[in-house]
Backbone bond lengths (Angstrom), bond angles and torsions (degrees), N, CA, C in turn:
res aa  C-N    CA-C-N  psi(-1)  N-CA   C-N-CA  omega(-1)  CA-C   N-CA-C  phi
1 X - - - 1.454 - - 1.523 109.03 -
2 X 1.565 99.06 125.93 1.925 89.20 176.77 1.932 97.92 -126.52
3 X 1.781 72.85 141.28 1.686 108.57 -177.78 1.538 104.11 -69.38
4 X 1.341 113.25 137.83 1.430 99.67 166.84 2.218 97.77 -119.85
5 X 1.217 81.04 134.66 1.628 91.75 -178.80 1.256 113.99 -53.09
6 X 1.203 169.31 95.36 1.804 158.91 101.18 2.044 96.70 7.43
7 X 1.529 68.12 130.28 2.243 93.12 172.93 1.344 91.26 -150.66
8 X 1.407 94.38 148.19 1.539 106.93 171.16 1.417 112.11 -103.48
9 X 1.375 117.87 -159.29 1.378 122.26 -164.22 1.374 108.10 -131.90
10 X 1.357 122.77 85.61 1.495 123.11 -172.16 1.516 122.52 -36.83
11 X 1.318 93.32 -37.55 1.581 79.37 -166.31 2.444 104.27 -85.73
12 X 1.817 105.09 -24.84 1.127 90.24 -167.55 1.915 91.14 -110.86
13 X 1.263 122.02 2.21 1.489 110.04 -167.12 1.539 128.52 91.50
14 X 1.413 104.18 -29.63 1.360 102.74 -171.15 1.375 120.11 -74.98
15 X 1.331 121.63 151.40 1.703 122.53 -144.66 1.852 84.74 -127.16
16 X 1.628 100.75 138.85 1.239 107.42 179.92 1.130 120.43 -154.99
17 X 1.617 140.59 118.34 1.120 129.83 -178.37 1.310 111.40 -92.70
18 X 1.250 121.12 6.24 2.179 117.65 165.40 1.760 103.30 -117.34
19 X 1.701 88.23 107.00 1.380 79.64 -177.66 1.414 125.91 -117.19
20 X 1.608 109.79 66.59 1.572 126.91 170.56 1.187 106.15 -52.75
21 X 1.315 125.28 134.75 1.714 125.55 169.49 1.784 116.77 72.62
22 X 1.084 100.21 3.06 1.295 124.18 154.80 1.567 144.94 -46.43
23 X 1.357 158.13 95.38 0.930 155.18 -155.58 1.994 131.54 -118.64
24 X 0.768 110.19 123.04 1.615 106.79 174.08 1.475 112.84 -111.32
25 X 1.210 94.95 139.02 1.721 109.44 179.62 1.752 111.63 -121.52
26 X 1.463 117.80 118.96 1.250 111.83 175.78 1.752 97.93 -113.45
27 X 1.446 103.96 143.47 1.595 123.40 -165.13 1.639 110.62 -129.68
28 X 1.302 97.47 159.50 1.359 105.76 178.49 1.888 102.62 -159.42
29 X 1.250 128.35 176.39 1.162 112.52 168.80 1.556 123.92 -60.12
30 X 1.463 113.01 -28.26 1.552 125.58 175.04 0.841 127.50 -115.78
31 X 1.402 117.31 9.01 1.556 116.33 -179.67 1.809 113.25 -148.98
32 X 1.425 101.98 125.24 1.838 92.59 178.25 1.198 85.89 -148.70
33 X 1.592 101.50 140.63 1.369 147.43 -170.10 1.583 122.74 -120.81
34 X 0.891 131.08 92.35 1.491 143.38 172.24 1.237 122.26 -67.09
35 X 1.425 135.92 111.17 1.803 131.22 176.87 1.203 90.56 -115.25
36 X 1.187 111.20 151.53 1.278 134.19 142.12 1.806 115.02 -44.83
37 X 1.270 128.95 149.58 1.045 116.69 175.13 1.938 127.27 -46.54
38 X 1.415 111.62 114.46 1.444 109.05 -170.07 2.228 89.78 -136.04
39 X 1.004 95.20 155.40 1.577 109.02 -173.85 1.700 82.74 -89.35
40 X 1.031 131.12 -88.84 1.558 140.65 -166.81 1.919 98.87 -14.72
41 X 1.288 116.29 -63.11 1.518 132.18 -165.35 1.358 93.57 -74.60
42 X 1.462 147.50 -23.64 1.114 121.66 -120.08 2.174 75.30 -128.95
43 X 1.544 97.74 -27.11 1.782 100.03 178.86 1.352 117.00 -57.65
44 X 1.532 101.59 -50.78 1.363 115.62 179.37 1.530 137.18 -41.18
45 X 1.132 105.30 123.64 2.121 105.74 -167.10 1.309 108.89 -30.52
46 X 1.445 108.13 -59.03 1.561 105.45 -174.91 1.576 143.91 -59.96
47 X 1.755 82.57 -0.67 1.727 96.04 -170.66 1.602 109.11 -76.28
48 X 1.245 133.39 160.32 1.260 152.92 153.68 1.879 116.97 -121.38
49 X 1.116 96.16 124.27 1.477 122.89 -176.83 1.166 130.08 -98.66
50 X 1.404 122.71 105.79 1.681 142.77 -177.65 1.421 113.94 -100.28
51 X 1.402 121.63 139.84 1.466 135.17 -173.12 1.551 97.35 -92.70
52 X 1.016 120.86 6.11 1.545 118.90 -173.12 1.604 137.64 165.55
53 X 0.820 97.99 161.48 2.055 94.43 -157.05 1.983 99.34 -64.79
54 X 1.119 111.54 -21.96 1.317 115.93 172.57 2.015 117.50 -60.69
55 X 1.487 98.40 -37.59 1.493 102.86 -173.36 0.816 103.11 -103.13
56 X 1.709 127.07 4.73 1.452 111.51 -177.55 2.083 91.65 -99.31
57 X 0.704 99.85 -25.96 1.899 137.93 169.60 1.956 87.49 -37.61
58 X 1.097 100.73 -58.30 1.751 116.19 -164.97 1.212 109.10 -78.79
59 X 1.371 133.29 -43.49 1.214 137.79 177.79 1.602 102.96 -59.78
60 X 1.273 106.21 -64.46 1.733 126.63 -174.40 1.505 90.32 -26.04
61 X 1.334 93.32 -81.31 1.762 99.26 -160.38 2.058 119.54 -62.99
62 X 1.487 102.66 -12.35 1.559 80.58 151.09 1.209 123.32 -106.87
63 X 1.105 120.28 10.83 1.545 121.69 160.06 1.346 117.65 -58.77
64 X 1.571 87.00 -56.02 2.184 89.78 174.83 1.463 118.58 -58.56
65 X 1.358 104.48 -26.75 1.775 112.16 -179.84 1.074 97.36 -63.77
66 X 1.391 143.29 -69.73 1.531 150.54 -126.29 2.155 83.65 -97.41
67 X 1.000 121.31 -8.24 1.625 100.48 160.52 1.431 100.52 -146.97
68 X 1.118 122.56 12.36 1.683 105.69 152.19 1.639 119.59 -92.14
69 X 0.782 151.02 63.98 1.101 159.11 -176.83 1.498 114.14 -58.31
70 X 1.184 115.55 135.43 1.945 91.84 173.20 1.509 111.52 -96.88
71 X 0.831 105.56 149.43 1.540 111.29 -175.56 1.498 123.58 -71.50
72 X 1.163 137.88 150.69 1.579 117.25 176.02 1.116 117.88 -108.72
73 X 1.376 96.22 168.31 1.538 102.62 -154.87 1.085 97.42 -74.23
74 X 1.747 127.01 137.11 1.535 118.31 167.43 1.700 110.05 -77.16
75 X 1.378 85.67 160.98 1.756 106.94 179.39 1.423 105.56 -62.32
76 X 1.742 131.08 141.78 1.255 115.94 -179.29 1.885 88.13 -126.17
């Protein structure tokens, strides 16, 4: 008998064991990596799981927020 794993969808909740159009994101403070849906990437602790190129879309861009920062202007 084979198990098929259930992941949800960080950014909307929804839990799915067919994951066409599917995405995993592994992160670090300096480094993020996007797959396409893969079981191997997707087991791993560090992974986070999106139902779609839109929420993976959402994650992306506050990631860049939370370390792109703009710098300020120095005093002249």
């Amino acid at each position: 008998m084979t198990t098929v794993k259930a992941y949800r969808c960080e950014i909307c909740g929804i839990e799915a064991q067919n994951f066409n159009h599917w995405f995993v994101i592994q992160c670090s403070d300096q480094k993020l990596t996007v797959f396409k849906w893969d079981s191997a990437a997707a087991s791993e602790a560090s992974a986070l799981h999106f139902c779609g190129e839109r929420h993976a879309e959402i994650y992306v861009s506050r990631w860049f927020e939370s370390i792109c920062v703009p710098r300020r202007a120095s005093a002249r």
